[in-house]
N, C-alpha and C positions, 0 to 999 in steps of 0.2 A: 504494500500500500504506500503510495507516493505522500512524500508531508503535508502536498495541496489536499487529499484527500482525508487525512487526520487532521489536520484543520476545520476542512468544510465539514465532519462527522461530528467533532466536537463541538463549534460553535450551535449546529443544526440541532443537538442534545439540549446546550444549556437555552438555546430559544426558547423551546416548546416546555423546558422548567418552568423556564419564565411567565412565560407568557398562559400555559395551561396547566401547571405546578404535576407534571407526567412528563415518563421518560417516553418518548417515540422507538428508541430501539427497542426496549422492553414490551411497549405496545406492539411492535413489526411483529416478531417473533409469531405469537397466534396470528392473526392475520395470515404470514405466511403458510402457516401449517395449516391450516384453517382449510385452504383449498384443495387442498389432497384428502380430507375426510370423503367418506363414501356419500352419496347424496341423500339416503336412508338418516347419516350421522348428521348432513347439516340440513336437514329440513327438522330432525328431532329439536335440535338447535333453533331452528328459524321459530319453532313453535314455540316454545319457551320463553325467548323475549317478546313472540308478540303477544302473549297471556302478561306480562307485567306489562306490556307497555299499555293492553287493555284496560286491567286495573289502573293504571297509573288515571287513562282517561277518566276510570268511574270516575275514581276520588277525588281528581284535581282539572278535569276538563269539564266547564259549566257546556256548552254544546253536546260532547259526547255522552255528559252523564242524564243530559237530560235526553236525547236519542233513543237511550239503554231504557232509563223508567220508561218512558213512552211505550217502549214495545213490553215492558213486564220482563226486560231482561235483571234478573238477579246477578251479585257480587260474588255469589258463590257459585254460579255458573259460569264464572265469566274464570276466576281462579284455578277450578276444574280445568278449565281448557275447551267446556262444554259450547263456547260460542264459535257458530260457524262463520264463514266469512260473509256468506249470503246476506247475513240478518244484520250486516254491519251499514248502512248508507254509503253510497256511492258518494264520496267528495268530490265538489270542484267548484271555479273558480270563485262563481255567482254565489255559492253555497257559503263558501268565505268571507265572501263583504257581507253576506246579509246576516251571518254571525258574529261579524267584527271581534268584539274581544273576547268572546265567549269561546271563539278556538284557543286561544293562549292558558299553559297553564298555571293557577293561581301560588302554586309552591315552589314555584322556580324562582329566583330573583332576577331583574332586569338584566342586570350584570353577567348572566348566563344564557343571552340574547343577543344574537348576532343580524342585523336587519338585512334584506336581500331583497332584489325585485327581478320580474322578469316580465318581458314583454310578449314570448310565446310567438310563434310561425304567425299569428293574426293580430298581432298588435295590442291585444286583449292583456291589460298591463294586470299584474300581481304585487303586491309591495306582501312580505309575506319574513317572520322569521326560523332562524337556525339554531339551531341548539350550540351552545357554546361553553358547556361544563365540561369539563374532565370527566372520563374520558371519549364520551361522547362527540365532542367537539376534534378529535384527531381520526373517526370512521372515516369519513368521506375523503381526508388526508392521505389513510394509510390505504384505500383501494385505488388511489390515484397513484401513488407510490410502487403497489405491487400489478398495477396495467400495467405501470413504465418499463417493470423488468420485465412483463411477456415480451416487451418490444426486442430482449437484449439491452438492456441500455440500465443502467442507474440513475435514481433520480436526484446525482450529483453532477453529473455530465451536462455538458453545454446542452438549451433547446432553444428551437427557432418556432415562434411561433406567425402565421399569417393567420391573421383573424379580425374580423368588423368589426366588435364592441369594443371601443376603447375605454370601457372600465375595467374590462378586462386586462390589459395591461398594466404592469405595476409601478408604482408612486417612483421616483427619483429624490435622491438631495436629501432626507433624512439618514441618520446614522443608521438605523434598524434596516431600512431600505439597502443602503449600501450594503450591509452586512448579509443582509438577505439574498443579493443579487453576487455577493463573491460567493454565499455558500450554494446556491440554488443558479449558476449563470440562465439568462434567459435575454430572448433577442424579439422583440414583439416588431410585429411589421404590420401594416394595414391593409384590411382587402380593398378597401374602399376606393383607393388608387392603384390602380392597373393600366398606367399607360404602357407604355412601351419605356420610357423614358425612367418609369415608377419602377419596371419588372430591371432594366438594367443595373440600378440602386440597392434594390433588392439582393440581384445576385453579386454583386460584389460586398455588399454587408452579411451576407452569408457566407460568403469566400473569406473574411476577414474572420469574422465569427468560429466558424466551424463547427456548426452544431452537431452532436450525434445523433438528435429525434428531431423532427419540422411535424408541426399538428397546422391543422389547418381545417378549413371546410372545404367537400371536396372539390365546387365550384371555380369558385377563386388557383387554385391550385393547381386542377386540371390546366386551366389556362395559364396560369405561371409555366407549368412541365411542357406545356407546347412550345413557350416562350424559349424556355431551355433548351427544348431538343432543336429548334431550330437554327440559333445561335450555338448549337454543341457545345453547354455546359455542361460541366459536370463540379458536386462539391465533394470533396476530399474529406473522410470520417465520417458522412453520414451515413447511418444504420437503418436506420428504420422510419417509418413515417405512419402518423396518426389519422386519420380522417376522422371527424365526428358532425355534431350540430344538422348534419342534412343527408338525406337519402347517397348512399356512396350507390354507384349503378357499375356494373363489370366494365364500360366500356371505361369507363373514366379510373377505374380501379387498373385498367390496362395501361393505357395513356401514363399514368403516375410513374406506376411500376416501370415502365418503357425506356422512360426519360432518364427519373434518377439512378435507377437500376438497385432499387433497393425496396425491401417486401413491407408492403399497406397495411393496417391493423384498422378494418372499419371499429369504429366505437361508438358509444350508445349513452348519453346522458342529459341533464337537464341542468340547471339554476335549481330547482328547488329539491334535487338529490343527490347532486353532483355525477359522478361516474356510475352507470349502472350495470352497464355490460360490456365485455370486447372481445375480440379476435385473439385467442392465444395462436403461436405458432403454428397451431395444424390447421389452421385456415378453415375451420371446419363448422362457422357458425360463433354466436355473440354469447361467452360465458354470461350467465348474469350473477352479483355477488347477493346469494339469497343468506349468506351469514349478516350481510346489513339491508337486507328489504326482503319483501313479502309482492311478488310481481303475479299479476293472473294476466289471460287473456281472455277476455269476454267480447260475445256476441252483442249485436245493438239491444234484445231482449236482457240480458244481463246473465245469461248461462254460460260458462266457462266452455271455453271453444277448444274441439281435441287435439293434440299435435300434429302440427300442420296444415290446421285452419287458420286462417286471416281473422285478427279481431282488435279489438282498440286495451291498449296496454294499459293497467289500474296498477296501480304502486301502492303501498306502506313503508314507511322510512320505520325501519325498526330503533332509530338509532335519534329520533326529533323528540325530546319531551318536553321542549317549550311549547312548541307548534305543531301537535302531531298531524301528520299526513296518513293517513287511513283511507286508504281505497282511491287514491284518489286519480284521476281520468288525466291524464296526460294527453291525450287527443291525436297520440301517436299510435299506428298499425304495425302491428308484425304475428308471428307465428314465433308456438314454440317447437323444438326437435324433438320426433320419438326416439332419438339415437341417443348415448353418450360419446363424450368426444373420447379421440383415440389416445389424447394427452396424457389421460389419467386421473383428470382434475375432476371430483364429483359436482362441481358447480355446473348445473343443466344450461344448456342453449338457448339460448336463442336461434329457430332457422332463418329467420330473416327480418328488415326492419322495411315495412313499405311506403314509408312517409308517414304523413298526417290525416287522420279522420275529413279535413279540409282540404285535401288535395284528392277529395275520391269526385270524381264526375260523374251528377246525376245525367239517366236516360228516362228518356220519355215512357219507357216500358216499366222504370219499376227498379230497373238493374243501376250499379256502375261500374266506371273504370277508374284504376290506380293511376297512379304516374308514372308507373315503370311505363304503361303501354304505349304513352305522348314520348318516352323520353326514345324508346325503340323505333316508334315511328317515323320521329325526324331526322335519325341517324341511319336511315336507313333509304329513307325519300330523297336526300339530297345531302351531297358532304360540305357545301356551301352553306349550309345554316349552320351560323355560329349559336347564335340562341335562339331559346323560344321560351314561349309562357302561354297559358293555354284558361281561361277566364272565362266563366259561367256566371252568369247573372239573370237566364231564365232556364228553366228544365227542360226547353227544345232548342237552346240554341248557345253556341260557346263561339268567344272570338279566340284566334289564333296569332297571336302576334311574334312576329319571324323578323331575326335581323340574319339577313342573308348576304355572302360576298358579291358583290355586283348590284345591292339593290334589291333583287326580285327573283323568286325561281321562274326556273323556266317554264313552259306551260306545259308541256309532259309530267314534269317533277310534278307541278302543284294538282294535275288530274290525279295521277298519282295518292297523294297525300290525302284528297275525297275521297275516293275511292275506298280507302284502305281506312279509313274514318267511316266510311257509309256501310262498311261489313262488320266493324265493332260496333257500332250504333247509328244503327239504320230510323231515320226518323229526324235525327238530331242535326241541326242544320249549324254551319260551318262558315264564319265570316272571318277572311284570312284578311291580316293587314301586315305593311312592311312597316318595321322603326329601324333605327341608325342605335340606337339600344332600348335595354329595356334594366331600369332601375331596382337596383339591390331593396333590401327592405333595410329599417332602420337600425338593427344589429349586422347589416353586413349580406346577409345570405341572399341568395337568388332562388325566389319560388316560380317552380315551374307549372302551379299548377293553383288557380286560388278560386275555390266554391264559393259564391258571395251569397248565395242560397244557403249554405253550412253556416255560414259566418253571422248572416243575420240572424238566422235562427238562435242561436250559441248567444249573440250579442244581447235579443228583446228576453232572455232569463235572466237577464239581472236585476235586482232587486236594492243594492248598494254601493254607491260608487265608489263611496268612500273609502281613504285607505283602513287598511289594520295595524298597518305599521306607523309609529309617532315613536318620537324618543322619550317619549312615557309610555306605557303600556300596559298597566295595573294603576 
């Protein structure tokens, strides 16, 4: 071990003394081990904390305990283990403001309250908080720490991040900060700007840099890696690369891979859980950490969908006892795997993540379509379309809007493009327009697909605008 790395090991100890009065080494240890139990040993586990964290609600959650009396759930059903998930309420967002502080709980002290917000694929803003005790407050740390080794990489090693939310980025000019940034190096770059002029800045502050992990979303990136293979860069010491925040698609998984020459890890999380699942090594689907959450997948009816079906993903943070999240709807789609991975890790998969509940397109019959099918479509139709976005605002009819090299496709491509639209949904009427671009959202990401039909529906249930979050909270 190099003295830079007994340095950064040491200081990175006496921080989280400091600052969370717990050792993080001491914490790793389970954690690491954690995921090699059989998945029999960590869902026994998963059960466990979520029975105290249930009690925890009776006694000290005014919303959940009044939920629990309402149905005639008893205290001593609930310690049994006797409560099933079904009978718990579906959270989300609306359900939140119109609870206001009645989600927070009343035996936590402020000072064990970490505020966060998030604004979500629809803009649909959250002010919402984190649990910040010991040692609760180092979960969401320590599964971000053991993704980074799936990558190969430590999470001492240089990292390059491209990403749109610049809160996301971290503070400068404070002593802690400084300290931070020698033990933790990090190189935060912006998706925002992607000139040409932006991407050449870029790769030479990575060339200077040398990061051994680049995370990114996989939009922005993609086009970086075209940028590169074009200009034939290449960065020296990079390992591995992250995607998260937006539907990663093979072709773009390709393209990365291509460029950098070094192997993608798609990942899976939120603001209000942090890291939830990722790609270990055997590429074989998104572990998810069920030692710190409690994940289903349910049908729109609310019955748990069998491996392998599509359904919209509900969470429990086993690990929030300020603000607990129970059940709550993420508005994100995927499937789970009937396989185990070949790893060895009992943590179950994920098979796939297919965007957002808001990016499904209504048809006139009843049915929809994902985003995979828009995204296959036009990379298929024409290699001249640089983007696209694909916009419903009535249930017979969607516009298509295409930035294409030259302007315009040609008129074969775009019969083409009907056509093979009028066989997935026949009925559905198709108004294609050309832009010079089509604009990021306001954390950065590029939606290729926006149901304003999902969106207002989602929108007219709310009940409270108000935040929950204030720097008083009790």
């Amino acid at each position: 071990m190099t003295p830079r790395r007994v340095l950064q090991k040491t200081l990175s100890e006496l921080y989280y003394q400091f600052r969370y009065r717990s050792s993080i080494s001491r914490r790793a240890r389970p954690v690491e081990q954690s995921q090699w139990k059989s998945k029999l040993e960590l869902e026994s586990q998963q059960r466990r904390k979520l029975t105290r964290l249930l009690i925890h609600c009776y006694d000290n959650v005014p919303y959940y305990a009044n939920q629990f009396r309402r149905q005639g759930i008893e205290r001593d059903v609930i310690s049994k283990g006797g409560l099933g998930m079904a009978e718990i309420p579906i959270l989300d967002k609306a359900t939140i403001r119109s609870a206001g502080r009645g989600v927070l709980a009343r035996n936590i002290p402020a000072t064990y309250a970490r505020s966060s917000s998030t604004s979500g694929s629809t803009g649909e803003c959250l002010f919402f908080w984190l649990d910040a005790s010991p040692p609760r407050a180092l979960s969401g740390t320590l599964t971000t720490q053991r993704f980074i080794r799936w990558c190969g990489v430590e999470p001492f090693d240089r990292q390059a991040t491209l990403w749109g939310a610049r809160f996301d980025a971290p503070r400068t000019g404070r002593v802690r900060d400084r300290i931070r940034g020698f033990v933790y190096p990090f190189l935060f770059l912006s998706s925002y700007e992607l000139s040409r002029s932006a991407m050449v800045e870029y790769a030479n502050r990575i060339r200077q840099f040398r990061p051994v992990l680049l995370t990114s979303y996989p939009t922005p990136l993609e086009r970086f890696a075209e940028f590169c293979r074009e200009e034939n860069l290449s960065f020296d010491g990079l390992k591995a690369i992250v995607c998260s925040a937006e539907t990663l698609h093979p072709a773009q998984r390709q393209t990365i891979e291509g460029s950098f020459g070094v192997p993608v890890f798609n990942s899976y999380g939120s603001r209000e859980f942090s890291d939830i699942a990722q790609e270990c090594a055997a590429h074989n689907g998104l572990h998810v950490c069920i030692d710190r959450l409690f994940l289903e997948v349910l049908r729109d009816d609310g019955r748990p969908c069998v491996p392998g079906e599509v359904g919209e993903l509900v969470i429990t943070d086993l690990d929030n006892y300020v603000m607990p999240f129970i059940r709550y709807r993420t508005g994100d789609l995927g499937s789970l795997s009937p396989l185990p991975c070949p790893c060895g890790r009992g943590l179950p998969l994920l098979e796939s993540i297919e965007g957002r509940v808001f990016d499904l397109i209504d048809l006139p019959s009843g049915g929809t379509i994902s985003g995979t099918f828009w995204t296959l479509l036009t990379r298929h139709a024409s290699r001249d379309i640089v983007k696209f976005q694909v916009v419903q605002e009535r249930v017979n009819e969607i516009c298509l809007d295409l930035v294409v090299k030259g302007g315009s496709l040609r008129s074969e491509e775009e019969a083409l493009l009907r056509a093979r639209i009028a066989e997935k949904a026949p009925g559905l009427r198709v108004l294609i327009k050309y832009a010079t671009d089509i604009p990021v959202t306001a954390a950065g990401k590029h939606r290729f697909v926006i149901n304003k039909l999902r969106c207002a529906k989602t929108f007219s249930d709310r009940t409270n605008e108000g935040r929950v979050c204030s720097t008083r909270w009790r």
